[in-house]
Steps between C-alpha positions, in 0.01 A plus 500: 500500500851477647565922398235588673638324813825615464399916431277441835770557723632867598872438404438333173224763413776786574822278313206549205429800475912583511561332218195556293610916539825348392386379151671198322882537609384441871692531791771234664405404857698770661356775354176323576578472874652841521161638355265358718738383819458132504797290614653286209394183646134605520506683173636144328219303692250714298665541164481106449175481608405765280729351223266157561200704420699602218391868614881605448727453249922408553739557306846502573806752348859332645494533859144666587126372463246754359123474565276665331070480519347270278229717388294263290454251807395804726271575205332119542450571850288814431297343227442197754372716804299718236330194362478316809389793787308733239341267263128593485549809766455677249764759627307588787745493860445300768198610742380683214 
């Protein structure tokens, strides 16, 4: 599951949780990096990789790009570690 990979790493986990406080008009990229401090080049290495895992959604008003979470894909990678990592646990945790 190419979200999954994507939300694993620390900067893309944070860019999420930005913009899913941010609801559906997003942020552009420099609001993003002036939230969470990561230089422009690094912050548009992750946004296309998160774009790819279609975990972000682009939209573009004249000169600026918007991103905003696409909550139905983060959704599909809830539902896929529920079924795959709890299926017949029962609900019990780990060690338990």
């Amino acid at each position: 599951m190419l979200a999954l990979s994507a939300i694993s790493h620390e900067s893309r986990l944070a860019i999420f949780r930005v913009l899913a406080g941010t609801g559906p008009r997003g942020l552009s990229a420099g609001e993003i990096s002036g939230k969470l401090g990561i230089v422009p080049s690094s912050l548009s290495f992750h946004l296309k990789d998160m774009r790819r895992a279609k975990l972000v959604i682009a939209r573009r008003e004249r000169t600026f790009i918007y991103y905003s979470a696409s909550v139905d894909v983060i959704q599909e990678v809830i539902d896929f570690l529920s079924e795959t990592c709890l299926a017949g646990s029962g609900g019990s945790s780990p060690g338990t």
